[in-house]
VEXGU-616631 format. One record per residue (C-alpha): residue number from 1; residue in three letters; x, y, z. Coordinates in Angstrom, 3 decimals. Example, Ala and Ser with C-alpha at 12.3 -4.5 7.8 and 13.67 -1.06 7.14 Angstrom:
REM residues 2
+-----+---------+----------+----------+----------+
! num ! residuo !     east !    north !       up !
+-----+---------+----------+----------+----------+
!   1 !     ALA !   12.300 !   -4.500 !    7.800 !
!   2 !     SER !   13.670 !   -1.060 !    7.140 !
+-----+---------+----------+----------+----------+
This chain:
REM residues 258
+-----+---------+----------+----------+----------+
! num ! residuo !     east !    north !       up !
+-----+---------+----------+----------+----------+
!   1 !     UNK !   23.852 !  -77.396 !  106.576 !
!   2 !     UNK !   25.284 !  -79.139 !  103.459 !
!   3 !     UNK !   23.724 !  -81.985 !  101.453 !
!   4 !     UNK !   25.033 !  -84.006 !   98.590 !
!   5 !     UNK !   22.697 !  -85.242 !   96.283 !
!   6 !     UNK !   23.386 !  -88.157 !   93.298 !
!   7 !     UNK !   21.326 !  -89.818 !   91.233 !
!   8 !     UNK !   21.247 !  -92.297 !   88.032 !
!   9 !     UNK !   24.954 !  -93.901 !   90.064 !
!  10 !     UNK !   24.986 !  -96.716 !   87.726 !
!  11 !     UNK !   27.347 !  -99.383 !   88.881 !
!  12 !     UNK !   29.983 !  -96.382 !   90.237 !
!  13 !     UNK !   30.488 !  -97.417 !   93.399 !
!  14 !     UNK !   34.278 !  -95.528 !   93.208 !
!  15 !     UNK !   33.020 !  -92.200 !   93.251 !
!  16 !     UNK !   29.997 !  -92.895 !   95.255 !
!  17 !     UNK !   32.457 !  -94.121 !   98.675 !
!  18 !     UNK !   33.199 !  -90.023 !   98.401 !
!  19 !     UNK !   30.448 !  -88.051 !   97.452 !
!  20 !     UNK !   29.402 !  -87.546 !  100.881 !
!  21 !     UNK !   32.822 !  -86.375 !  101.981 !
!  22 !     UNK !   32.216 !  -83.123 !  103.496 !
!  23 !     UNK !   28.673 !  -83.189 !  103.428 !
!  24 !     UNK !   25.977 !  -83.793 !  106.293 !
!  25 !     UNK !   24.313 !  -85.903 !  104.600 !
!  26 !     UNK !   23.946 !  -87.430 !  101.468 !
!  27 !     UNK !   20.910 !  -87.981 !   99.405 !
!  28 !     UNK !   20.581 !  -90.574 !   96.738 !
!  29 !     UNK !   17.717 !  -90.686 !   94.213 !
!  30 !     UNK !   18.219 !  -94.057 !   92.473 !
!  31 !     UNK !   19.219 !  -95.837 !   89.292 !
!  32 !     UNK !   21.863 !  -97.944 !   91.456 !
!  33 !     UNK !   22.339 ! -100.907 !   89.189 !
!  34 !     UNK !   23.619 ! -100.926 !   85.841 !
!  35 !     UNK !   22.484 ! -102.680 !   83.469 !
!  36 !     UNK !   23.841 ! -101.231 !   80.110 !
!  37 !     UNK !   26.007 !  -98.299 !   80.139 !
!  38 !     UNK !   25.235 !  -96.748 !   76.768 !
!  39 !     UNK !   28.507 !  -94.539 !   76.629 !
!  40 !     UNK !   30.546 !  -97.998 !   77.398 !
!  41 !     UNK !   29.077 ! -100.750 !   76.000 !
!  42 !     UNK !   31.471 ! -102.958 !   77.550 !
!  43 !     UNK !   30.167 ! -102.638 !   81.106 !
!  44 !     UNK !   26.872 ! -103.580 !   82.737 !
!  45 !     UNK !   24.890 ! -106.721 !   83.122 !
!  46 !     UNK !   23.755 ! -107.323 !   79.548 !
!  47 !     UNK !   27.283 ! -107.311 !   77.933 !
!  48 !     UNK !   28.523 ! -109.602 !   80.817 !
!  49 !     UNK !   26.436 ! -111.788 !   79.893 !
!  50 !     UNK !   26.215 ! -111.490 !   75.542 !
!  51 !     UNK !   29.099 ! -109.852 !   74.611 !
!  52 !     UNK !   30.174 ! -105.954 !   73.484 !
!  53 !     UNK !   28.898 ! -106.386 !   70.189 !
!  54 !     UNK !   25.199 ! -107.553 !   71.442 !
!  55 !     UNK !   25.147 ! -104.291 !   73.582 !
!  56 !     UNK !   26.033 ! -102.796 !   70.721 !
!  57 !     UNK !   23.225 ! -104.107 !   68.909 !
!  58 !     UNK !   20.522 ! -103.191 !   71.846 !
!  59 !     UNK !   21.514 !  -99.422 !   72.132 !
!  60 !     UNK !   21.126 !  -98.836 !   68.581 !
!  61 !     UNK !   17.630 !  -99.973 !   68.650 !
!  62 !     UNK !   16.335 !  -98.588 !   71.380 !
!  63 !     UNK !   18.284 !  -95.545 !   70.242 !
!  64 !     UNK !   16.289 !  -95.611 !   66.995 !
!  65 !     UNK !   13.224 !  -96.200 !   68.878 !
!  66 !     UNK !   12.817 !  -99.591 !   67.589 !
!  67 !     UNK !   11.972 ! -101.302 !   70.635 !
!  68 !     UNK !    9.683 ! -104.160 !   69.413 !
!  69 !     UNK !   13.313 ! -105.104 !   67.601 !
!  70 !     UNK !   15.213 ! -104.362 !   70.478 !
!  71 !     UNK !   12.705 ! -106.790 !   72.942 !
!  72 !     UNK !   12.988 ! -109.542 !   70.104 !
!  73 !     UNK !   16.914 ! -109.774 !   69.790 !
!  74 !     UNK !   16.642 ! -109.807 !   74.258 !
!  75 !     UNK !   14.373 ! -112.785 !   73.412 !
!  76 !     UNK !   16.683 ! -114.090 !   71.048 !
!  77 !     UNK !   20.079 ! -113.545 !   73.769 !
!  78 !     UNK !   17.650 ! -114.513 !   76.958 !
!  79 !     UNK !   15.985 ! -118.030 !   75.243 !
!  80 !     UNK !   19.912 ! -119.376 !   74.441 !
!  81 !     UNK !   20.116 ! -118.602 !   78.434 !
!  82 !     UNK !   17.190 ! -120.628 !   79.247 !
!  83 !     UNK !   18.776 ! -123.472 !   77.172 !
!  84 !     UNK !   21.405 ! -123.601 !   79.629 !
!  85 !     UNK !   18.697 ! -124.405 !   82.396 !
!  86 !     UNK !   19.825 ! -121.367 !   84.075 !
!  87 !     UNK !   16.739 ! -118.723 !   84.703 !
!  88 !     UNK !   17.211 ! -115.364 !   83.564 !
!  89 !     UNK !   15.099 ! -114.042 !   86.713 !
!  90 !     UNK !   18.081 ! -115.785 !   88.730 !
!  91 !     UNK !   20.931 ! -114.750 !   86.575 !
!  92 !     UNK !   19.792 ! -110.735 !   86.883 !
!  93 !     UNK !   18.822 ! -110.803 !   90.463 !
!  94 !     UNK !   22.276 ! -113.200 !   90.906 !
!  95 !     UNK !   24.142 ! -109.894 !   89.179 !
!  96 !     UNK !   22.202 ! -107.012 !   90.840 !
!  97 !     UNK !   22.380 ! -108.528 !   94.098 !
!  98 !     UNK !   26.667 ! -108.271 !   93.842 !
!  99 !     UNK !   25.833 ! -104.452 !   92.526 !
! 100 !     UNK !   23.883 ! -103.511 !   95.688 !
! 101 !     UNK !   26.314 ! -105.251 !   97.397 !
! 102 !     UNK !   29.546 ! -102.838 !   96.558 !
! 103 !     UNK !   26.718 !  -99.849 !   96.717 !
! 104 !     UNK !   25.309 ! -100.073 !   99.667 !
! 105 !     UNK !   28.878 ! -100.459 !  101.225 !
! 106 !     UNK !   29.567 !  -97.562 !   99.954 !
! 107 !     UNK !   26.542 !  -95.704 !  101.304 !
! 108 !     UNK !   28.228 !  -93.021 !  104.452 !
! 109 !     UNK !   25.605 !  -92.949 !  107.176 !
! 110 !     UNK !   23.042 !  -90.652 !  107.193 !
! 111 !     UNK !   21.744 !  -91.705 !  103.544 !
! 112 !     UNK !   18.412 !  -90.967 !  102.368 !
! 113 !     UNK !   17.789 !  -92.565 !   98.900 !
! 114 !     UNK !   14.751 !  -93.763 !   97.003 !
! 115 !     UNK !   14.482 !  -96.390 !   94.306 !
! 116 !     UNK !   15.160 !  -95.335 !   90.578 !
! 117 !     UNK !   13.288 !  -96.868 !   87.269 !
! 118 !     UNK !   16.014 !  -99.848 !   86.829 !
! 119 !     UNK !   15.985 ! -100.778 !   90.694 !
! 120 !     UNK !   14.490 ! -103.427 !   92.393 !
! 121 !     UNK !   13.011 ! -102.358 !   95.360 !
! 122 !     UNK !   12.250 ! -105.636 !   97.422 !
! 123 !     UNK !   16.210 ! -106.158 !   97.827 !
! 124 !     UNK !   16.651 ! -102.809 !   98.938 !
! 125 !     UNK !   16.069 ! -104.347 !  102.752 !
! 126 !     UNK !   18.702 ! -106.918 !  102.508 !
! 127 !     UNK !   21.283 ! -103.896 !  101.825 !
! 128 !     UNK !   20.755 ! -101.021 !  103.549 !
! 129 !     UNK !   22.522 ! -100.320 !  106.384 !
! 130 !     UNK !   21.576 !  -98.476 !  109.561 !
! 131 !     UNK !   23.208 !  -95.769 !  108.218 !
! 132 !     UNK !   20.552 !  -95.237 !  105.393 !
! 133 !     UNK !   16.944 !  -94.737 !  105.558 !
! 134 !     UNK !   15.086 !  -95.917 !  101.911 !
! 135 !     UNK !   12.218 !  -93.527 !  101.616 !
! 136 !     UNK !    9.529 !  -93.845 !   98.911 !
! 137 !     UNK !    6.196 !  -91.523 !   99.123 !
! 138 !     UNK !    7.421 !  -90.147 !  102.659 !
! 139 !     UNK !    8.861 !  -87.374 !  104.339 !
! 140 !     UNK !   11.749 !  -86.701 !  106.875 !
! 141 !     UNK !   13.538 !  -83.709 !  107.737 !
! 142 !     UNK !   17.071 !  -83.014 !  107.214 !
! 143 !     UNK !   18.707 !  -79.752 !  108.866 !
! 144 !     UNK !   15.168 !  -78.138 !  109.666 !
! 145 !     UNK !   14.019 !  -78.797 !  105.874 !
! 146 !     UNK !   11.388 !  -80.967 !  105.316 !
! 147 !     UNK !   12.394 !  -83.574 !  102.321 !
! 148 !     UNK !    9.752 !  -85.795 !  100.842 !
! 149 !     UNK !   10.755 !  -88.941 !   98.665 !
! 150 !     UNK !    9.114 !  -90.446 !   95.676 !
! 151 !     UNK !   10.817 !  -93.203 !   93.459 !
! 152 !     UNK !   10.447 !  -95.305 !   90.617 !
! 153 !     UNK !    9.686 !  -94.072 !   87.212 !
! 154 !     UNK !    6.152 !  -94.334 !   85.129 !
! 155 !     UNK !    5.532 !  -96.831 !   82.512 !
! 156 !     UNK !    7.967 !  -96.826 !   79.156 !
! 157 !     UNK !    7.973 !  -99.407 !   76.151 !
! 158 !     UNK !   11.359 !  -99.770 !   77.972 !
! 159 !     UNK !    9.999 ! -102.202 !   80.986 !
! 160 !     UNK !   12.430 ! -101.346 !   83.464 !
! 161 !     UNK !   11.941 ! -102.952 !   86.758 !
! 162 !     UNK !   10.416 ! -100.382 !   88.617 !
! 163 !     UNK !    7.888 !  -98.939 !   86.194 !
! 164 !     UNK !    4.595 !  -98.012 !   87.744 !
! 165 !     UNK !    1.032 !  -96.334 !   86.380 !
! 166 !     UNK !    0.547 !  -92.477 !   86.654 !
! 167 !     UNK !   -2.474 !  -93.234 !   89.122 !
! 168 !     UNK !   -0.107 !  -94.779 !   91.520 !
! 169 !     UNK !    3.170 !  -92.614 !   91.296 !
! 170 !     UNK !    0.491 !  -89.906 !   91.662 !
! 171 !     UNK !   -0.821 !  -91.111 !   94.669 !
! 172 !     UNK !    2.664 !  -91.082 !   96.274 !
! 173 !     UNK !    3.031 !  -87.608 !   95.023 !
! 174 !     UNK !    0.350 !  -86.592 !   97.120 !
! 175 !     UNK !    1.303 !  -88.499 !   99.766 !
! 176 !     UNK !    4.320 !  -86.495 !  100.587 !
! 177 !     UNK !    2.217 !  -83.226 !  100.502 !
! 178 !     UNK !    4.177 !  -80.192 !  101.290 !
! 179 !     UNK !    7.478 !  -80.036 !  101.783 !
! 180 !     UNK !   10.926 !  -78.090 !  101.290 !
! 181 !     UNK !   12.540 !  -80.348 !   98.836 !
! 182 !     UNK !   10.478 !  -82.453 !   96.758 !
! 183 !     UNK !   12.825 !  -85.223 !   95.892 !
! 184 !     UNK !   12.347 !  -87.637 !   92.834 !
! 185 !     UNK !   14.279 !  -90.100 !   90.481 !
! 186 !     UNK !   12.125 !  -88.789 !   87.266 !
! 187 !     UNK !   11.725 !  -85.013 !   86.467 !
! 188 !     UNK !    8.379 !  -83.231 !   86.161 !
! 189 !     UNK !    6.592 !  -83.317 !   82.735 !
! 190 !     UNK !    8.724 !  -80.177 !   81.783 !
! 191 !     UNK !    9.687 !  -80.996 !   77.347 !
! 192 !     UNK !   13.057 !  -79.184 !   78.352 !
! 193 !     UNK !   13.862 !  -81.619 !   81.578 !
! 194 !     UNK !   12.765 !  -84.470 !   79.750 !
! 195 !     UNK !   14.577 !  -84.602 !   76.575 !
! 196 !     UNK !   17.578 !  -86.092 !   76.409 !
! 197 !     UNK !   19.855 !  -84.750 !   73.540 !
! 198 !     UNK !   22.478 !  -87.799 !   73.477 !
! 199 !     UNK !   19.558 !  -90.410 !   73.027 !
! 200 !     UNK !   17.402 !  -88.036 !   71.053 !
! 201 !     UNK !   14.361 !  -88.771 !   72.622 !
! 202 !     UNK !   11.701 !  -87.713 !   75.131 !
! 203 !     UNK !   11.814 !  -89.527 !   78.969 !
! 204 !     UNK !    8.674 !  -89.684 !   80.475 !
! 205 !     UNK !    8.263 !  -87.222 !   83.386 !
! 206 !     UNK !    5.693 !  -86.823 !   85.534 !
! 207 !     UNK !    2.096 !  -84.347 !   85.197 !
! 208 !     UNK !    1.343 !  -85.037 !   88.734 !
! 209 !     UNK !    4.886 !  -83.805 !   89.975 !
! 210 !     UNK !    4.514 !  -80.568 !   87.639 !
! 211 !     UNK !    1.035 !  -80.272 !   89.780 !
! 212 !     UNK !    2.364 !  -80.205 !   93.141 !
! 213 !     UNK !    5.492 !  -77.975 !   92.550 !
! 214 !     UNK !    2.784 !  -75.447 !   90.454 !
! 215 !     UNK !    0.686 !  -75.899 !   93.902 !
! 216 !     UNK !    2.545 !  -76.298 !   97.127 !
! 217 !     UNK !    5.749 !  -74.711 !   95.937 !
! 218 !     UNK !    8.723 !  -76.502 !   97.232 !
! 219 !     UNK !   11.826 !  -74.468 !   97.446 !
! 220 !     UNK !   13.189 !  -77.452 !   95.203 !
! 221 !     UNK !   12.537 !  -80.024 !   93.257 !
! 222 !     UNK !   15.694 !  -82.057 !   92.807 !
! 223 !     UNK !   15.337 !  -85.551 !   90.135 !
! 224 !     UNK !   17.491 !  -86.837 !   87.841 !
! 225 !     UNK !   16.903 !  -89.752 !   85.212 !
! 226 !     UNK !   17.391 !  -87.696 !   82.264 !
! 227 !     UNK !   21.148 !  -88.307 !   81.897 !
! 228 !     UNK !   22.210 !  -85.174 !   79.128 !
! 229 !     UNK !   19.047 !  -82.759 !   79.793 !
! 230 !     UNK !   17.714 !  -80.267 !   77.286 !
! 231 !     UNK !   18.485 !  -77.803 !   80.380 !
! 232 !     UNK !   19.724 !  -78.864 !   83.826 !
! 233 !     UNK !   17.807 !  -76.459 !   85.881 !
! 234 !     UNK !   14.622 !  -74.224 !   85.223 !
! 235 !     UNK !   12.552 !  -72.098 !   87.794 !
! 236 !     UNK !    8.915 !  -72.714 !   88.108 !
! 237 !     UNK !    7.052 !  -70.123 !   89.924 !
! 238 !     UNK !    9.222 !  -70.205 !   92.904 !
! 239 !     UNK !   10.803 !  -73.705 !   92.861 !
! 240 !     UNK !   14.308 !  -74.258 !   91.796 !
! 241 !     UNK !   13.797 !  -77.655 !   89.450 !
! 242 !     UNK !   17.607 !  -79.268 !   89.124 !
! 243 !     UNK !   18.477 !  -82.276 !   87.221 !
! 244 !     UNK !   21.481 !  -83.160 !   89.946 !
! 245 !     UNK !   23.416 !  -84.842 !   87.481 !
! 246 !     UNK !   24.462 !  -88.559 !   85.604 !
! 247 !     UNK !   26.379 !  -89.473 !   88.643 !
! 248 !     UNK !   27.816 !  -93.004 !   86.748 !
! 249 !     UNK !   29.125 !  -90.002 !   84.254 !
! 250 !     UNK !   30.504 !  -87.366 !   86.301 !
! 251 !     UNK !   31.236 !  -88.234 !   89.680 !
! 252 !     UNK !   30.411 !  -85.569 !   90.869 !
! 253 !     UNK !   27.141 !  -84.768 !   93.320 !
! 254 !     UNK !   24.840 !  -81.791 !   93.234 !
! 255 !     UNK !   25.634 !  -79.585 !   96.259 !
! 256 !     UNK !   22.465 !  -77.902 !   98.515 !
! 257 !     UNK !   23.794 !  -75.606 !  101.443 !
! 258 !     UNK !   21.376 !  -73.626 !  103.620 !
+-----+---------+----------+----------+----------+
């Protein structure tokens, strides 16, 4: 059995029509949409719609961790927007709906993904094909291995669309109970897997998903989010943790044979 895994795909529909080439199946765990590539800061939504130097502007704020600054120039950009009459609510949604569009197309069949942090779950429907089954705090097996699926990330001074509290992304956690492969957008609260040593800063990872790897033992635990990891892959007791990769980045998908 061979599986494919991306994650954190970013607008890169190109690569993603082949990742599952060869594979059984292919396993996506989120981040579709892009919003602001921080390595281009020509493509995305936000520079669409203000302009390479306004991107510009925005990554080296939040870069510097000065995100009150960073939310007030986005209410500075956004309120000429309203002006127009034009909501911003419709102009994203307008933009990530022609994102899902190309991504989902590109989706072979037998896709299992779950939502990342910058996703926006309640479109997901309109999208998916019968080809791919959108899992979120559930389980299916895949090849005799049971998978279980939990998306979103936790709450950030970043407000991404898909943010949720550490009581309910715990919940989901449990949810899924034991499986083979414990499959996540965000990595467990691990300083190594959370660190990211481009932005310089700490991602927020998650104590509950430490907890159940530390208790039922997956063989994996496969996540990615971070996008250039402290370390890519660590071993907790016996679970193989893997950050699978910046798919927008490389192209490239993480490969699980068994």
């Amino acid at each position: 059995m061979r599986v494919h895994v991306v994650s954190d795909v970013h607008g890169n529909s190109r690569d993603l029509a082949a990742a599952g080439a060869g594979a059984d199946a292919l396993v996506c765990l989120g981040d579709l949409v892009l919003f602001l590539d921080y390595a281009d800061h020509s493509r995305g939504i936000f520079p669409d719609l203000f302009g390479v130097a306004n991107a510009d502007a925005l990554v080296e704020l939040r870069t510097a961790r000065r995100f009150e600054d960073a939310r007030a120039l986005g209410r500075q950009l956004w309120g000429g927007l309203d002006r127009t009459g034009v909501s911003r609510e419709s102009v994203i949604e307008g933009a990530v709906r022609r994102q899902y569009a190309e991504l989902f197309a590109a989706f072979p069949t037998h896709t299992y993904a779950t939502y990342g942090n910058v996703d926006i779950p309640r479109l997901w429907p309109e999208y998916a094909g019968p080809g791919t089954t959108v899992l979120d705090g559930q389980r299916v097996e895949i090849g005799g291995r049971v998978f279980g699926f939990v998306g979103g990330g936790l709450t950030t001074p970043m407000r991404t669309p898909y943010e949720i509290s550490d009581e309910e992304y715990a919940a989901k956690i449990e949810a899924v109970g034991e499986v083979d492969v414990l499959c996540t957008h965000i990595p467990p609260d691990v300083p190594e897997l959370c660190y990211d040593t481009v932005a310089r800063r700490f991602e927020r990872g998650s104590a509950a998903l430490l907890h159940a790897i530390r208790t039922t033992r997956p063989r994996y635990s496969l996540f990615g989010h971070v996008h250039q990891p402290l370390a890519r892959r660590i071993r907790i007791d016996g679970t193989e943790c893997v950050n699978v990769g910046h798919f927008n980045a490389t192209g490239t998908p993480y490969v699980l044979e068994w």
